[in-house]
MDTraj code that builds the backbone (N, CA, C; nanometers):
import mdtraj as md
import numpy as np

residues = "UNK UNK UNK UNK UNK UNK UNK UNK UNK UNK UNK UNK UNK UNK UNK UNK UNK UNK UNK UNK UNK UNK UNK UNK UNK UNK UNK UNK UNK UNK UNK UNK UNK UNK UNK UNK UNK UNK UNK UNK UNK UNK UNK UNK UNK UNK UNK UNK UNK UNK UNK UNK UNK UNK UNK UNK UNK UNK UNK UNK UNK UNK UNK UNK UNK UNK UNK UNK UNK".split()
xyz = np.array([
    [2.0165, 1.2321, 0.9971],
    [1.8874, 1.1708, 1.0198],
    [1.8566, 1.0752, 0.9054],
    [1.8188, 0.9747, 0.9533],
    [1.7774, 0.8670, 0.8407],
    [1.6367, 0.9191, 0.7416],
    [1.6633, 0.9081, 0.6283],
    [1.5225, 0.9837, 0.5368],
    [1.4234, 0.8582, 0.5234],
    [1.4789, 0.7632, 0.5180],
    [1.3652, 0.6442, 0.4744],
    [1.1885, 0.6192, 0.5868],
    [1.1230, 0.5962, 0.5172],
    [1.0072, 0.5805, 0.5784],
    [0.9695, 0.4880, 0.6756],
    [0.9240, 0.4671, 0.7285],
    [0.8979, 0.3546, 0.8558],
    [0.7138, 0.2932, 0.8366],
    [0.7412, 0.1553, 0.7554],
    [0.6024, 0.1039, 0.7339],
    [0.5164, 0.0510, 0.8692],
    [0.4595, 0.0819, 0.8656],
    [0.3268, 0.0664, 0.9596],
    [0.2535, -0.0495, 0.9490],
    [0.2790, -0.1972, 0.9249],
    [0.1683, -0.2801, 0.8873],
    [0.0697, -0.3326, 0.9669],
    [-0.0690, -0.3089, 0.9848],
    [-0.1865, -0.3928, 1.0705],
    [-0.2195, -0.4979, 0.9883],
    [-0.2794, -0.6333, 1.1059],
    [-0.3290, -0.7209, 1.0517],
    [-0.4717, -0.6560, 1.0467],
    [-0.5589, -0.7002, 0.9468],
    [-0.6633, -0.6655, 0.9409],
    [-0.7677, -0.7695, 0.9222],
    [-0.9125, -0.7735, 0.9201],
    [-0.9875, -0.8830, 0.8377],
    [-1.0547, -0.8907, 0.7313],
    [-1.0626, -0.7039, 0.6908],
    [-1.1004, -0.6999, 0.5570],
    [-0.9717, -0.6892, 0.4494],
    [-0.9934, -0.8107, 0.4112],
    [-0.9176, -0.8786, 0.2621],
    [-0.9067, -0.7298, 0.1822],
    [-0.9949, -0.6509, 0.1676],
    [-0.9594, -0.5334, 0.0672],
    [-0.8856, -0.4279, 0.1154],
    [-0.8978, -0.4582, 0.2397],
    [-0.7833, -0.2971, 0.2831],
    [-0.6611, -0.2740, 0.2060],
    [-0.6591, -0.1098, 0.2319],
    [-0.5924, -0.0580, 0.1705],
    [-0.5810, -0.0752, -0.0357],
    [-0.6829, -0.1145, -0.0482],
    [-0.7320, -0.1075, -0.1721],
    [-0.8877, -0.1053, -0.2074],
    [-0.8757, -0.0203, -0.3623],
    [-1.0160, 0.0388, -0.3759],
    [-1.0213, -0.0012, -0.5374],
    [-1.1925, 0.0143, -0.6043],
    [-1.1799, -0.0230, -0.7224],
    [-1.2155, 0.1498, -0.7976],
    [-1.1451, 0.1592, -0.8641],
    [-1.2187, 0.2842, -0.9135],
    [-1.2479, 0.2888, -1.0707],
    [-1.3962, 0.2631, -1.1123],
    [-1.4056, 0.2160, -1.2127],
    [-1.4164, 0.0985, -1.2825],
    [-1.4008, -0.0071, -1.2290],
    [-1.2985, -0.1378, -1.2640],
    [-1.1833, -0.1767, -1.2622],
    [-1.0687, -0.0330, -1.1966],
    [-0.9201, -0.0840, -1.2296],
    [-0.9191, -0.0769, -1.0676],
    [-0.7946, -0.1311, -1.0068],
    [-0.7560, -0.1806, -0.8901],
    [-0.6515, -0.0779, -0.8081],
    [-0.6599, -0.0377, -0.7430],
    [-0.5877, 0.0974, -0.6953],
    [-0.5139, 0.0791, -0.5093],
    [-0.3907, 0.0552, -0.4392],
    [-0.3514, 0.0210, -0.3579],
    [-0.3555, 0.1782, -0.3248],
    [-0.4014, 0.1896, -0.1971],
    [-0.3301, 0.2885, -0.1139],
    [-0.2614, 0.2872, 0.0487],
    [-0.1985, 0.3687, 0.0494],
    [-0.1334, 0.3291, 0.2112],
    [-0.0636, 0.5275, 0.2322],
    [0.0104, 0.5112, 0.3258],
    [0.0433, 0.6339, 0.4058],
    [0.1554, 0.5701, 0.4486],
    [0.2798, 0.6432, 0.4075],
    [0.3813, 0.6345, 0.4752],
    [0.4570, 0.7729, 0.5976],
    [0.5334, 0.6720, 0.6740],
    [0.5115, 0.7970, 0.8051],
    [0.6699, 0.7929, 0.8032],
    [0.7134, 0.9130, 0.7673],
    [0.8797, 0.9547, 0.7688],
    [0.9289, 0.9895, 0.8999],
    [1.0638, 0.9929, 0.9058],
    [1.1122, 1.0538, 1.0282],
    [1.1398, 1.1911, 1.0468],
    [1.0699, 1.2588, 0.9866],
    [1.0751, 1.4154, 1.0044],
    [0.9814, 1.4304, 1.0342],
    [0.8598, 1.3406, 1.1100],
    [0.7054, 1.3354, 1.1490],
    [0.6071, 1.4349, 1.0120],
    [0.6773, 1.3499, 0.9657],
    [0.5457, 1.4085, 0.8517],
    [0.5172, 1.2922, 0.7525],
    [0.4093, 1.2719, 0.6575],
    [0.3583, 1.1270, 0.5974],
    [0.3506, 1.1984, 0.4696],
    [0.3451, 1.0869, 0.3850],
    [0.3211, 1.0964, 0.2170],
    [0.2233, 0.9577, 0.1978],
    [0.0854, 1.0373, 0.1240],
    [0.0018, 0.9461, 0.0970],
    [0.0392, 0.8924, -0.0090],
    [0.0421, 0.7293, -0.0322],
    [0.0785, 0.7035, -0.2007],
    [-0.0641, 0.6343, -0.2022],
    [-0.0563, 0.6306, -0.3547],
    [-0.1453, 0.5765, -0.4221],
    [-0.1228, 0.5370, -0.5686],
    [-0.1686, 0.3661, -0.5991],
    [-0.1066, 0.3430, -0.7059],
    [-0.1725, 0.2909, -0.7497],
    [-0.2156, 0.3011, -0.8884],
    [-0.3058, 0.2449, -1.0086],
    [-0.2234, 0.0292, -0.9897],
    [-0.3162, -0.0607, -0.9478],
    [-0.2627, -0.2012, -0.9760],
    [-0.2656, -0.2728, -1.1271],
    [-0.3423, -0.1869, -1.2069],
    [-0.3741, -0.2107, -1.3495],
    [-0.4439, -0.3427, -1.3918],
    [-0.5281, -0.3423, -1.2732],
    [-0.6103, -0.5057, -1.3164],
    [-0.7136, -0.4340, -1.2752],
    [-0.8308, -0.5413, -1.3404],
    [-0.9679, -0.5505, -1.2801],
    [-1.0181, -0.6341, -1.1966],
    [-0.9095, -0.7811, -1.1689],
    [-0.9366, -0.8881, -1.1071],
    [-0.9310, -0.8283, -0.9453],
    [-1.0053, -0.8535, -0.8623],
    [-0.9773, -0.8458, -0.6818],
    [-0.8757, -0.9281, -0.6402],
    [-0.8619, -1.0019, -0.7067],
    [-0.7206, -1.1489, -0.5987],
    [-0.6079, -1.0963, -0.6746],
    [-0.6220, -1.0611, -0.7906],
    [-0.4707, -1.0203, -0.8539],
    [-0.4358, -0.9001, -0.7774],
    [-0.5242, -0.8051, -0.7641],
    [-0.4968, -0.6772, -0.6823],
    [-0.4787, -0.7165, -0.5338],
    [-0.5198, -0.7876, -0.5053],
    [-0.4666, -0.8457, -0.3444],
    [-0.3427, -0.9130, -0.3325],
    [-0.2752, -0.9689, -0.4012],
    [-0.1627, -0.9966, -0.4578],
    [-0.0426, -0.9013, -0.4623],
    [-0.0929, -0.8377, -0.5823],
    [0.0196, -0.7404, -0.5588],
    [0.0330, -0.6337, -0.4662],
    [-0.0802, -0.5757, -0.3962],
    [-0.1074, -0.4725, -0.2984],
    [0.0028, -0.5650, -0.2014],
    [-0.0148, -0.7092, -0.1415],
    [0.0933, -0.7476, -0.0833],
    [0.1980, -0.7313, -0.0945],
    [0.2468, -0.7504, -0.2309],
    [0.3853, -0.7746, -0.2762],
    [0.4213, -0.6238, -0.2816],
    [0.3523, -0.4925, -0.3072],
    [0.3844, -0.3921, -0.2723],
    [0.3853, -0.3522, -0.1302],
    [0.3244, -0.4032, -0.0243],
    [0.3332, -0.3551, 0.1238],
    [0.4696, -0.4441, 0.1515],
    [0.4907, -0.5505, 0.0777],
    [0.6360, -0.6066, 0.1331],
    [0.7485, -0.5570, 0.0903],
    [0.7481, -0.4983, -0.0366],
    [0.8566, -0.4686, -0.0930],
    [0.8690, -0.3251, -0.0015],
    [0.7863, -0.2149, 0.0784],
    [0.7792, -0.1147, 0.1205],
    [0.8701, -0.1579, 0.2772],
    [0.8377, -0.2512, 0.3015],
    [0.8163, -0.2927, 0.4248],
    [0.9910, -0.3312, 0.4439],
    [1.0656, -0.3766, 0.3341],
    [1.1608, -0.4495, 0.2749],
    [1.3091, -0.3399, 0.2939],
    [1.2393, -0.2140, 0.1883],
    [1.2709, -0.1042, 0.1826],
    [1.3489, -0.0612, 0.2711],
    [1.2451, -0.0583, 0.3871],
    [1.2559, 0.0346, 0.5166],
    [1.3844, 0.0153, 0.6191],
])
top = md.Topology()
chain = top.add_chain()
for i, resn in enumerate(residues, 1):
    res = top.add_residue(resn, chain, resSeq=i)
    for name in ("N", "CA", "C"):
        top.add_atom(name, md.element.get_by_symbol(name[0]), res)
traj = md.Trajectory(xyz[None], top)
């Protein structure tokens, strides 16, 4: 059985999905859905305070996931 995860991407219209500020620092989250039907929530500190830098990389992390797969 293949272990790797299978990304899920929606278009959306809120610009912040899948990211939150907590505090001032920039935090991506998402849910990945494995093939043993079971998911692992990640969640990752973006280490900025800026919103466009964190929208940025939250991309470049849903692509590199997406890439992965």
């Amino acid at each position: 059985m293949n272990a790797k995860p299978t990304p899920v991407i929606r278009e959306t219209a809120n610009p912040l999905h899948h990211l939150w500020n907590n505090h001032g620092t920039w935090w991506c989250h998402y849910t990945e859905h494995l093939p043993d039907y079971t998911k692992r929530r990640v969640r990752l500190s973006l280490h900025t305070r800026d919103a466009a830098t964190a929208r940025f990389l939250r991309d470049s992390l849903l692509l590199e996931a997406r890439i992965a797969a």
